[in-house]
N, C-alpha and C positions, 0 to 999 in steps of 0.2 A: 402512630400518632404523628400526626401534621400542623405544624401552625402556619397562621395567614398573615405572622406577624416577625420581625428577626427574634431572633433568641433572647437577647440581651432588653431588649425593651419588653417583651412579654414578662421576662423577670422583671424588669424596675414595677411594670403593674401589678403583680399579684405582691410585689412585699411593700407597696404602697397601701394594698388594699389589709395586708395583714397588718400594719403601723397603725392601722385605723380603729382596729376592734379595741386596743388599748386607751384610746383615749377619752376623754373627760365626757366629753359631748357626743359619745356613738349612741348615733339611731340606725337600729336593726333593719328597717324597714327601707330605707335609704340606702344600707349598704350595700343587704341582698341584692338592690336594682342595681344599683354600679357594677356590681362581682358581678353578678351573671350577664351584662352588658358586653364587659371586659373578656368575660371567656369564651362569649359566643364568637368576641372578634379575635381570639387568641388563637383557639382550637376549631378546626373544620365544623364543617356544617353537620358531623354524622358525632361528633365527641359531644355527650352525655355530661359533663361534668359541670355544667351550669345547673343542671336539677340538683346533684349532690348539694349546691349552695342555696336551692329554695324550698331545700327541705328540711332546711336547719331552723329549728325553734326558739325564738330568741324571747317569748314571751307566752301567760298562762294568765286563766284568768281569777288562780288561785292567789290571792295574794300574800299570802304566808310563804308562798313557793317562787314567787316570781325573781328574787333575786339567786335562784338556784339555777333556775331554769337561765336564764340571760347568763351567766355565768359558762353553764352547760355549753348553751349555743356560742359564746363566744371559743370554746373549747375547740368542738369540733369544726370552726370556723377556719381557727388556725391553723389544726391539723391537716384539713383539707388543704387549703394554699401550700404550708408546706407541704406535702407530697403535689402537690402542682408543680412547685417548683423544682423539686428533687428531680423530677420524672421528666421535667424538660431538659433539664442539665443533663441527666444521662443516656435521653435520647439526641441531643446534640451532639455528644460527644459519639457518642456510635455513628452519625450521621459523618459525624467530622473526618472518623477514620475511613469508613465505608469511599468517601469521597474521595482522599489520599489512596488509596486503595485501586479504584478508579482510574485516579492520575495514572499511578503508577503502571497500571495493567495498559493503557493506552501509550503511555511514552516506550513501552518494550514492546510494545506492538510497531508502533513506528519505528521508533529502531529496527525492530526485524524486517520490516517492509527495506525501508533504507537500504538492508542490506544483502536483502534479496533485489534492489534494482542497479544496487552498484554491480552485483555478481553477473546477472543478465547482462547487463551492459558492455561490462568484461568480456562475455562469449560471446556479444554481440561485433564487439571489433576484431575477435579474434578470429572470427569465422570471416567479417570484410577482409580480415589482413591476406587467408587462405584464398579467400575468392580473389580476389589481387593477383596472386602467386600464378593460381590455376591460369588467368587468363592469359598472364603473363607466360607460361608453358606454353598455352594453347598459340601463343603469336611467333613464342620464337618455333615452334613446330611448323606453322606455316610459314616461315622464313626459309625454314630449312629446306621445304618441299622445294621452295622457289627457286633459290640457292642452285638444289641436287638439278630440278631440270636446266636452270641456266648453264654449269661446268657439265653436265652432260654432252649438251647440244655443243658445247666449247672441245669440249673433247671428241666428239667425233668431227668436228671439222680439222682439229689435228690428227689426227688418226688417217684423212684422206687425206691430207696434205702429204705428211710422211710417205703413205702409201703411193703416191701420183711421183715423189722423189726415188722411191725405192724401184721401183717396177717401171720406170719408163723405156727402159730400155727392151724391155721384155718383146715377144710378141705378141702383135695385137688380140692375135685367138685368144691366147693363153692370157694377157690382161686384163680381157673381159671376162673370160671364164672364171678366172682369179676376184676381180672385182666384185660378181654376181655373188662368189659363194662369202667372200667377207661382208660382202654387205647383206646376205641374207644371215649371217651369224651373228652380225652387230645390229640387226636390226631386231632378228628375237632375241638376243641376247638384252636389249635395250625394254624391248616389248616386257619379254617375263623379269627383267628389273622393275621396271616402272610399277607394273602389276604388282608386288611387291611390296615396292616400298609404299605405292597409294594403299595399298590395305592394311600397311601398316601404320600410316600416317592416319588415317581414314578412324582404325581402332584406337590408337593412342588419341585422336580426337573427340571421338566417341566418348571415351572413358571420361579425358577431363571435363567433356560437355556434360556430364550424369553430377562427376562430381559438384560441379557447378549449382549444377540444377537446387541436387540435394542440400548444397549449403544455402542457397538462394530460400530451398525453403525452411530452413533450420532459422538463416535469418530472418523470414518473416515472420514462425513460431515466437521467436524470442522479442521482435517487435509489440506483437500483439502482448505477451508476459508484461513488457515492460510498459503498455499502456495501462492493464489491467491492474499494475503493481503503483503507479501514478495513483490511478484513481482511490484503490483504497486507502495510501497513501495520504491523499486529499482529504477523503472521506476523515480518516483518524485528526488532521489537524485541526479537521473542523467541529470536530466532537470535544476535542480538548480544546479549542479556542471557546466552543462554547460554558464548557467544565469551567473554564478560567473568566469566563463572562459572567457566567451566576455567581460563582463566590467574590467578584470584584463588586458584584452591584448586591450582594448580600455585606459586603462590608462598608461599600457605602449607604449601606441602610442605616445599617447600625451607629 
């Protein structure tokens, strides 16, 4: 059952209409038209209950019988309205709850959105904070490289220096021959150093560059959650804005 009309005024009409059958001056004829005017405008276009009212007989053209019959029909007149009336009152009320109901299913819905976008959110800085970290490893890692080959090259220029103090005295043959083999020791010694530590510098970069990646893409996973988690978000307040728009202009009907 649907009315085209608030609640509260579809009642004031039908117990207007049933006030009427009691009184001094009721014409049947007149009333029928009003009632079934009233319920065409009460009840949808598909609700039947305007014929229940124009098929009530309010006159006969026995006249022994005719203040039986008006009698009658004022009977079943009333009876009808009232269950008109009952029947809207307890489908309001279902309506009223169904709609609390409603509310209620939507604001814990929102709620849960809320709380699934504060949680994203959460992992979403937590993963910035780690990608931070990472690159911050990955800088001071290239610092270090830097670092290792600057005291490197420092260090073999003390290394001949010592050496040109230590051995000068030497003979020439033997200084150079001496010279040739330290500096072919320090130099692959230097060579399979370097190789070394670039491959391990190389891996250690490698590694936090993956890590990187993967959080880079975790954080854009969690981007996208969190627009998706907006929208429906959106979507619910504006289902309850709307919830809260019909019963404010259902009250102001009324």
């Amino acid at each position: 059952m649907q009315l085209k009309i608030p609640t509260d005024k579809a009642i004031e009409i039908l117990k207007k209409r049933k006030s009427e059958i009691g009184t001094f001056d009721f014409e049947p004829k007149v009333w029928k038209g009003k009632t079934e005017n009233d319920l065409r405008e009460i009840f949808d276009g598909f609700d039947t209950k305007w014929l229940q009212i124009s098929q009530i007989n309010f006159d006969t053209p026995f006249s022994d019988v005719k203040y039986e019959v008006l009698e009658k029909g004022k009977k079943q007149a009333n009876q009808y309205l009232e269950s008109y009336i009952e029947q809207i009152k307890e489908y309001s009320e279902i309506q009223n709850i169904q709609h609390e109901e409603n509310e209620k299913y939507f604001e814990n819905q929102n709620r849960g959105l809320k709380k699934q976008l504060s949680e994203a959110i959460s992992s979403a800085n937590v993963i910035l904070e780690d990608r931070n970290q990472i690159l911050s490893e990955l800088n001071d890692k290239n610092k270090e490289v830097i670092n290792l080959k600057e005291n490197t090259v420092q260090l073999s220029e003390i290394t001949i220096n010592k050496l040109f103090g230590l051995l000068k005295n030497l003979p020439i043959g033997q200084v150079v021959a001496l010279f040739g083999s330290i500096f072919a020791i320090i130099g692959f010694a230097f060579y399979f150093g370097t190789l070394i530590q670039e491959k391990s510098n190389m891996d250690d970069e490698f590694e936090l560059r993956e890590k990187l990646n993967n959080i880079e893409n975790s954080n854009q996973n969690l981007e996208d959650k969190i627009i998706i988690l907006e929208k429906e978000n959106s979507e619910l307040k504006n289902n309850l804005k709307e919830q809260s728009t019909k019963k404010t202009d259902t009250i102001k009907t009324k």
